[in-house]
C-alpha positions in Angstrom: -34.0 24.7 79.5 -35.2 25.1 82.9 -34.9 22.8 86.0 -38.5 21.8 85.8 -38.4 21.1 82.1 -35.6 18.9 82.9 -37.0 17.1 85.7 -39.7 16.2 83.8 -38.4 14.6 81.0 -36.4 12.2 83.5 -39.5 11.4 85.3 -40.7 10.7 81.9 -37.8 8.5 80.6 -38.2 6.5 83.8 -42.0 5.8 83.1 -41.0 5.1 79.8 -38.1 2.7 80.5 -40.5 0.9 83.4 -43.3 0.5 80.8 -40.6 -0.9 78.2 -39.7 -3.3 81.3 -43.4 -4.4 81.6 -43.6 -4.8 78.0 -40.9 -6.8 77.5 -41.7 -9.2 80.7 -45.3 -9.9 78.8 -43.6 -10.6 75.4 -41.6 -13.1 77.1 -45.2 -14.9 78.9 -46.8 -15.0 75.8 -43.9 -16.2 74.0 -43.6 -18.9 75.8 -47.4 -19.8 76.5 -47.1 -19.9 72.6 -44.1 -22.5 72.2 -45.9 -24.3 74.6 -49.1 -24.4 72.5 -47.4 -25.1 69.3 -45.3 -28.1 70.8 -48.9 -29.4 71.7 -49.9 -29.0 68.5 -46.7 -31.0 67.0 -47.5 -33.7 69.5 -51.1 -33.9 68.4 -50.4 -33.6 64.6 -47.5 -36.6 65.3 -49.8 -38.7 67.4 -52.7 -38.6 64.4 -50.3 -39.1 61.9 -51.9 -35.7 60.2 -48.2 -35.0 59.0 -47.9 -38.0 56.7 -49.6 -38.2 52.6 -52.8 -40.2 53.8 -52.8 -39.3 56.7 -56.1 -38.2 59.2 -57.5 -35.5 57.7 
């Protein structure tokens, strides 16, 4: 394997290990914009009473 070979499969693994970084950041923002959203919705559901037999529709 020669020197250049190698050096470009580190630069490589470094792209890939920043882009697995960035990734992971914007899982974590949208998972939390999401439990956000869905403890709206379990406020709003509770507050109607849409959770209860008879209860809004």
């Amino acid at each position: 394997m020669s020197v250049t070979s190698i050096e470009s499969r580190r630069a490589q693994r470094e792209k890939d290990i920043a882009e697995i970084e960035r990734l992971q950041e914007a899982n974590q923002r949208y998972s939390a914009i999401i439990d956000g959203n869905n403890e709206r919705i379990r406020e709003l559901v509770n507050r109607n009473n849409m959770n209860k037999p008879g209860g809004a529709a």
